[in-house]
N, C-alpha and C positions, 0 to 999 in steps of 0.2 A: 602353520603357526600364524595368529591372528597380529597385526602390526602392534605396536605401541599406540597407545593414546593419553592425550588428557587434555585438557580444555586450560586454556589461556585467555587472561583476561587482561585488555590491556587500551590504549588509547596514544595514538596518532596528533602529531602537530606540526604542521607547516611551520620553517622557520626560515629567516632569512641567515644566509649566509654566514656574515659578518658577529650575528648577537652571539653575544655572551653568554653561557649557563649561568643562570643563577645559582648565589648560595642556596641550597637545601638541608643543610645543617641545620635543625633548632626548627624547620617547616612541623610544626605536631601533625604526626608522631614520628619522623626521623629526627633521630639524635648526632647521625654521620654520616657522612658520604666515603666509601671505599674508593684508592683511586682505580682510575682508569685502568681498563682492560684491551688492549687495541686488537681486531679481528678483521681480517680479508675474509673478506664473502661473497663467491658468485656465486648465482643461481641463473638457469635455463627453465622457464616456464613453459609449460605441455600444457595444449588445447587442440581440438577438434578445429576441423577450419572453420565453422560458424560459429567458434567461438562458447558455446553451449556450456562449460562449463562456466565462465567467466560470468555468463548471463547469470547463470542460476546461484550465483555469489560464492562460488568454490573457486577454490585454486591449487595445481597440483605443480609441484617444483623440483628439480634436482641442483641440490646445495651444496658446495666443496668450501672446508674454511670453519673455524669452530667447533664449539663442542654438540651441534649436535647435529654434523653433516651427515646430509641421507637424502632419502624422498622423501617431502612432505605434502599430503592433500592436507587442506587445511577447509572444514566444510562451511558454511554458508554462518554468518556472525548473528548471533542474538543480543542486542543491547552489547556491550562491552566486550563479549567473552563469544568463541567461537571453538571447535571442536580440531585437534589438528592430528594426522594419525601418520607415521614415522616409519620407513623401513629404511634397514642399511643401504649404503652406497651401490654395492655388488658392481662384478665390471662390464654390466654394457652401460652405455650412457643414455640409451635413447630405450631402453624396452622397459616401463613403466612396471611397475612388480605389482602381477594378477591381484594380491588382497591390499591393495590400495584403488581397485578398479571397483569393489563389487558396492560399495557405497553410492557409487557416481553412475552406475553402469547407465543406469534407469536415463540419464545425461548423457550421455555417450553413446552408447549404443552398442552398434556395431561398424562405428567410425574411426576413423586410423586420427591417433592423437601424432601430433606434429608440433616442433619446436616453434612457438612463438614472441619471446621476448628474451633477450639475456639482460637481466641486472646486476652490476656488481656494488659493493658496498664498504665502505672504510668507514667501520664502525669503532668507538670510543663508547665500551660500556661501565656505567657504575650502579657500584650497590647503595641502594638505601636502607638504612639501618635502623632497627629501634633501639629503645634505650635499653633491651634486653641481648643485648647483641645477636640478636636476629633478624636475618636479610627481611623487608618487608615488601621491595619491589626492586627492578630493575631500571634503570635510565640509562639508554640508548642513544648516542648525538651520530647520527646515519646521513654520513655524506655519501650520494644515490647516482647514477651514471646507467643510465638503463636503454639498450639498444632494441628495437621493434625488428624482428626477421621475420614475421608473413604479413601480408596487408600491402606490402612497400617498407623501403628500411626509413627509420626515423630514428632520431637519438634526442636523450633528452638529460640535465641533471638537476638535484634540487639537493638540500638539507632539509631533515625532519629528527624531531624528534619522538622518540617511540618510548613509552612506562609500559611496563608488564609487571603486575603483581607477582609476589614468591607466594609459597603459602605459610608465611605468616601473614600473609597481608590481607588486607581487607578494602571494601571500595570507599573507605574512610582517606585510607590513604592516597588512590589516584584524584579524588576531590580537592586534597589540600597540596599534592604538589601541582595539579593541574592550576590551581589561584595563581602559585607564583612565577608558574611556566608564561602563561596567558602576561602577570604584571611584566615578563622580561618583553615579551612580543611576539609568542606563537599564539597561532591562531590552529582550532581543532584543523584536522585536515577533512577535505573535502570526499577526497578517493577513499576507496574501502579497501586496498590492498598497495603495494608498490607495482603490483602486476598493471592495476586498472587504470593509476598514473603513466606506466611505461607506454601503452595503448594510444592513451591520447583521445581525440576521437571518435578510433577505432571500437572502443571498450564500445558494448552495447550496453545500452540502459534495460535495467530492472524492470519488470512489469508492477507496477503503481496499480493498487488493488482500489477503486472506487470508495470514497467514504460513506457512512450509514445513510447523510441527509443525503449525498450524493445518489445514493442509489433510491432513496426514496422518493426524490425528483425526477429520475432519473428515465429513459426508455427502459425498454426489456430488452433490450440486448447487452445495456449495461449489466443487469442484475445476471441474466444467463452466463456471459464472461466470466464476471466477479466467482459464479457455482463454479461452473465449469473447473479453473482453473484453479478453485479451493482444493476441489477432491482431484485433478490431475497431479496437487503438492502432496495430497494423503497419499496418494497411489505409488508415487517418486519413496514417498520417506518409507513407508511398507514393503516395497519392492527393496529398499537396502536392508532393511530389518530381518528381512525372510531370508536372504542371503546371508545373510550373519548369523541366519539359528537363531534367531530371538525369539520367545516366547510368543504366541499368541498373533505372531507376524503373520502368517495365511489366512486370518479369521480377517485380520484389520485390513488388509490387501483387496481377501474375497469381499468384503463388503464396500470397499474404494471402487472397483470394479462395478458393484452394482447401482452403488451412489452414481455413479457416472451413464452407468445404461439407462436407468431409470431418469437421468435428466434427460437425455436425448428422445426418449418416450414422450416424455410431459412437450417438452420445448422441440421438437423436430419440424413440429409445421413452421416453426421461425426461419430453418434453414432449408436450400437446395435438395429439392427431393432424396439425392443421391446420398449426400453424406453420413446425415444422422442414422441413417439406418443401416447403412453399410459398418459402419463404425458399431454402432450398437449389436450387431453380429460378431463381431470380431471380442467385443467385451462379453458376451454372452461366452464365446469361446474361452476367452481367460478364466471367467469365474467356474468353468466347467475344469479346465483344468485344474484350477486349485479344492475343488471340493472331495476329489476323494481324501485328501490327507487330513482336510478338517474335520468330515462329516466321522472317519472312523475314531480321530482323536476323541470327539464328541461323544460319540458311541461307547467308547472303553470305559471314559473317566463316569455315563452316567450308569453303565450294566454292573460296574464293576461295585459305585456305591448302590447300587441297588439290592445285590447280592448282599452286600455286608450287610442291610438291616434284615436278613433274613434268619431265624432260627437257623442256628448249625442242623440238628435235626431236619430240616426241610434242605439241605440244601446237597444232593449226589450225587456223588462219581466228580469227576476233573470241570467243573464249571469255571471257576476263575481260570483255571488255567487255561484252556479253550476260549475263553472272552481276552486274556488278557495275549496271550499270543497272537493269536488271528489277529486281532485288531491290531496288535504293535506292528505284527510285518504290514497289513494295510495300510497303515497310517507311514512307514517308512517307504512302503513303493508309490503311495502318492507324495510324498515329498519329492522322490524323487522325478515323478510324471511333473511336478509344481516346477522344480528346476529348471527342466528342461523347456517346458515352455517358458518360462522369462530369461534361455539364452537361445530360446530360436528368434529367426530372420522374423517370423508374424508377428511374436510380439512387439519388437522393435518397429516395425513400419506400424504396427498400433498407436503406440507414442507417438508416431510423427503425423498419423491422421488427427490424434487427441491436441497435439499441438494447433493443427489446422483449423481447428474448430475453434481456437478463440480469436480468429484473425477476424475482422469486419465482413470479408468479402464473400465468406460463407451465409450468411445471413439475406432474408429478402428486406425487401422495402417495408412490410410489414411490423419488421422488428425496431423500426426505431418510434411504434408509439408508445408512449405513455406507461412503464410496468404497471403504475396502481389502475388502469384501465384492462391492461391483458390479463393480467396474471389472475384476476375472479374467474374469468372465462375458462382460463386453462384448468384453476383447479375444479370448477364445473364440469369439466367435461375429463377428470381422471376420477370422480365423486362418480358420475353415471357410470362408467367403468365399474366402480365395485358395489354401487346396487344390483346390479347387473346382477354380476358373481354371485351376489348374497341369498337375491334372489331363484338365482339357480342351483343353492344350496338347500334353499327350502322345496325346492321340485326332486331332488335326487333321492333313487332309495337307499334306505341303508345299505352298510357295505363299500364296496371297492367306487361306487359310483361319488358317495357321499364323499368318501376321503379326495378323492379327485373335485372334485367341486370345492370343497373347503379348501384345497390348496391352490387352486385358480381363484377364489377370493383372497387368500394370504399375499397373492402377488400384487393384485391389485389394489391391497390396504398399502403395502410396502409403496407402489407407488404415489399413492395419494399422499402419504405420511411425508416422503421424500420431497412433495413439493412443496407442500405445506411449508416443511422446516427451512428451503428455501426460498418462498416469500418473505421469512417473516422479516428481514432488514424493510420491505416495501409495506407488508398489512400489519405488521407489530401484535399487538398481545393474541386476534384473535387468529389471524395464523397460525400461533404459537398454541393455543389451544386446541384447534380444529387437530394439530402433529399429535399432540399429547393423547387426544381422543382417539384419530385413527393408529397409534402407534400399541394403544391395550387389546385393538383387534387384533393388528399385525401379530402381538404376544402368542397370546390365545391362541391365533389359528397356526404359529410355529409349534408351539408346544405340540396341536395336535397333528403335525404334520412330522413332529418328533417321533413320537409312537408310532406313526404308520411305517418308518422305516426301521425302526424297534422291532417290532411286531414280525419284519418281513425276518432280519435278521436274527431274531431268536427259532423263528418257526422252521428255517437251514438248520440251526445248531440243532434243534431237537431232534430233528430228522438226522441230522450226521452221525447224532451221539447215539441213534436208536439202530441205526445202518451200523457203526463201530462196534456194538454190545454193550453202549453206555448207557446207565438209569436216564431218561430224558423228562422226569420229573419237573427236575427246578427251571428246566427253560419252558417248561408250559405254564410252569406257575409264573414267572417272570412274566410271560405272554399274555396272561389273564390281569398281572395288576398295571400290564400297561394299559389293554383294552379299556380299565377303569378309568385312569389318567386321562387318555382319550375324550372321553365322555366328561368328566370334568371339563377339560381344554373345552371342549363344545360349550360347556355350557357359559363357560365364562367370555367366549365370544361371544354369544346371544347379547348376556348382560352388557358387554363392551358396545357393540353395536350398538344396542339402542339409548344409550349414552354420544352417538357422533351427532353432530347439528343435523338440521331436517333439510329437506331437500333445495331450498332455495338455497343453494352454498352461496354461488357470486355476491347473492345481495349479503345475507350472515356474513361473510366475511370483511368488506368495507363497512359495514354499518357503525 
C-alpha cells in the first residue's frame, strides 16, 4: 500500500523569545483566530552518515505527539510548498517503512540510515479563519529544543513561528499575515527545516547551480558541472518515478541515462582518462537495462494502432491478440529486469561514480578555459563524428547494411544535438538552432530505426503464426507498410540533413 501524501504549503519565521503574537483578527482575509491548541512533539530525524539525504533537501522523521504522528519523509521544497508522504507509527522505532524509501532510494542507496538529531517541540497552534467560517491556515508559536546525536552531541533551542495554509487557503493569505508577523518582529527563517537548524554547521550546503551570465563567462568545467548534475536531478527524480509505477518513468529515466553518457562522450577529454569512460560504460549498461520494457511498450501501443487502421477484412486469425500478449508479458519481464537493476550494488556505486564527477578534482588543467572558447571545438569535432556516419550511409548497400549505418548516424546526431542543447546557456540562439537542426535528423533516423526492429518482430510473428497453423497474412502486410514508413524516415533524413549548418560549425556557431 502506497504511503499517504499531500503537499503543504507553508512559511517559517524566526522569532525571539519574549514577542508577543500579534492580533490577526480583522488581518484580510481572517476574520478570527481559534484558540490555542497545545501539542508535545518529538521527533528523531534518520539520515545516512553523509548526511545525503539532508543535502539533497529531504527529510525523513519519526514523530510521537499529535494528530498526525507517524513517519514522515518530507521531499525537497519548491517555493513555499514541498511534497510530505506519511506512514503509521508501527512498533519498531528505528526500521524506516520500505515505501517511504523508494522515493529517496536514488539518495540512499544501499546505505544504513542512522538516527541523527532528536527535536522536541511545545507547540501552541491556532486556526485562522475566514469570514466564512472556514479554517484558511494554520499558526504554529514552536518552542524548539533540538539535540544533534551523530557528528558529536550538540544541543540547541530557539522559537519560531510556522503558517501552513488549510485548503481553503490561498497564498493571499500567507502574504498578509506574514506583513503583520514581520510588523511584530519575525524575521523569514534562514534554515529550510528544523532538522537543518538542529545540525548547526554540520547541515551540508545545497549545491548552488551556476547563473546564465555566470556560465556564460564562465570556464567549461563550470558549464560541464552545471549539465552534469542537471540530468544526475532528472535521473534521481525518474529513478523515484519508476519505482512508483508512474507512467512513462523508464522512457524519461532511459533517456537521463543517455543524456548523461552522451555528456561524458562530448566532454571526457576534460576529465582523467579513467573516469568518463568507465562511467559511461556503466550508463551504457543501465540504459540496456531499461530498454527491453520500453522498447516492447513502444512496440504494442504502435502494432496495435496499426492493426486498427486496417480493414477488418485484411486482418486473420488471433493478430491483436499475439501483439498484444507477447508484448505485455515483454514489457512486464523488462520491468521487472528495470527493477532489479536500480536495486543492485552496480547501480548504486553508479550514482556515487555520477556524484564524483562533478567534484573539481576529476577534471584536467585544460578544463578551467574559457567555455565560449572550448565548447565550438567540442561541438566540431562531435559535427565530424556524424559526417562521418552520414557519409557512410551513402557508401552502404541497401539492406541489413544500410539500416546499420543509419543507426550509427542516429547515435551520433543524438550526440551532437545533446551538446548542442548544452551550450546553449554559453553560444545562445545559434546553439539553439544547430540542437533544433541536428535533433529533425535525430527524428528521422529513429523512426527509421523504429521499423527496423518492427520489421524484425513482425517477421517472428509471421513465421510463429505460419509454424502454429495461423493465416500469416496480416503480419506481412504489417511488414510491407512498415518497409514503406522506413523509406519515408530515410527520406525525411536526407531533407533534415541537408538543413544542418555546413561544415565550418566552430566558426557558425560563435559568429
Amino acid at each position: 500500500m502506497s504511503p499517504a501524501r499531500r503537499d503543504e504549503t507553508e512559511r517559517t519565521y524566526d522569532v525571539a523569545g519574549a514577542t508577543l503574537l500579534p492580533p490577526l483578527a480583522g488581518v484580510h482575509p481572517v476574520t478570527r483566530v481559534g484558540q490555542p491548541v497545545e501539542q508535545s512533539l518529538e521527533a528523531v530525524y534518520f539520515d545516512t552518515a553523509g548526511l545525503d539525504l539532508t543535502r539533497h533537501g529531504a527529510t525523513l522523521r519519526r514523530r510521537t505527539g499529535g494528530e498526525d504522528a507517524g513517519w514522515h519523509l518530507k521531499l525537497p521544497r519548491e517555493g513555499d510548498t514541498r511534497t510530505e508522504l506519511h506512514e503509521p507509527l508501527g512498533p519498531a522505532t528505528r526500521a524506516v517503512p520500505e515505501a517511504l524509501l523508494l522515493p529517496v532510494r536514488a539518495q540512499v542507496r544501499d546505505r544504513d540510515l542512522l538516527p541523527i538529531a532528536r527535536v522536541t517541540t511545545r507547540r501552541l497552534e491556532y486556526a485562522l479563519v475566514g469570514d466564512d467560517g472556514e479554517v484558511l491556515a494554520h499558526l504554529c508559536d514552536d518552542r524548539v529544543r533540538a539535540e544533534r546525536v551523530h557528528g558529536g552531541p550538540a544541543a540547541s533551542e530557539w522559537r519560531e513561528w510556522e503558517v501552513e495554509l488549510a485548503d481553503a487557503g490561498d497564498i493571499e493569505v500567507l502574504d498578509a499575515v506574514e506583513e503583520a508577523l514581520s510588523s511584530a518582529g519575525a524575521a523569514r527563517s534562514t534554515s529550510t527545516s528544523k532538522l537543518v537548524r538542529a545540525l548547526g554547521d554540520m547541515a551540508p550546503q545545497a549545491r548552488s547551480g551556476p547563473s546564465r551570465k555566470e556560465l556564460e563567462r564562465g570556464s567549461i568545467m563550470q558549464v560541464v558541472v552545471a549539465h552534469l548534475d542537471e540530468q544526475l536531478d532528472r535521473l534521481h527524480q525518474q529513478d523515484a518515478r519508476l519505482r512508483a509505477g508512474r507512467p512513462g518513468s523508464v522512457h524519461k529515466l532511459r533517456i537521463a541515462a543517455r543524456r548523461l553518457r552522451s555528456a561524458l562522450k562530448t566532454y571526457g577529454p576534460l576529465m582523467g582518462p579513467e573516469p568518463a569512460s568507465a562511467v559511461a560504460e556503466e550508463l551504457r549498461w543501465l540504459g540496456g537495462s531499461l530498454s527491453d520494457a520500453r522498447d516492447a511498450q513502444v512496440l504494442r501501443e504502435h502494432l496495435l494502432q496499426l492493426v486498427d487502421t486496417q480493414p477488418v477484412e485484411l486482418v486473420l486469425g488471433p493478430v491483436v491478440r499475439r501483439i498484444d500478449d507477447e508484448l505485455r508479458a515483454a514489457e512486464r519481464e523488462g520491468m521487472e529486469q528495470a527493477i532489479q537493476a536500480l536495486e543492485s550494488e552496480r547501480y548504486f556505486r553508479l550514482l556515487d561514480a555520477l556524484d564524483e564527477l562533478l567534484e573539481p578534482e576529476v577534471f584536467t588543467s585544460d578544463a578551467e578555459s574559457p567555455a565560449r572558447e572550448v565548447l565550438p571545438r567540442l561541438l566540431q569535432r562531435d559535427a565530424k563524428r556524424l559526417r562521418r556516419r552520414v557519409r557512410a550511409v551513402a557508401r552502404a548497400a541497401p539492406g541489413h547494411e544500410r539500416d546499420v549505418a543509419l543507426h550509427e548516424a542516429r547515435k551520433k546526431a543524438k550526440r551532437l544535438r545533446y551538446a548542442a542543447e548544452s551550450a546553449v546557456p554559453v553560444l545562445g540562439k545559434r546553439a539553439r538552432r544547430l540542437a533544433a537542426s541536428v535533433k529533425r535528423v535525430q527524428q528521422a533516423l529513429g523512426a527509421h530505426q523504429d521499423t527496423v526492429m518492427t520489421r524484425q518482430v513482425l517477421r517472428e510473428y509471421g513465421v510463429r503464426a505460419y509454424l502454429g497453423g495461423e493465416n500469416g497474412f496480416t503480419f506481412g502486410r504489417l511488414h510491407a507498410l512498415e518497409e514503406a514508413r522506413s523509406e519515408v524516415a530515410r527520406r525525411d533524413f536526407e531533407a533534415a540533413w541537408r538543413a544542418v549548418p555546413g561544415k565550418d560549425l566552430a566558426r557558425w556557431v560563435v559568429r
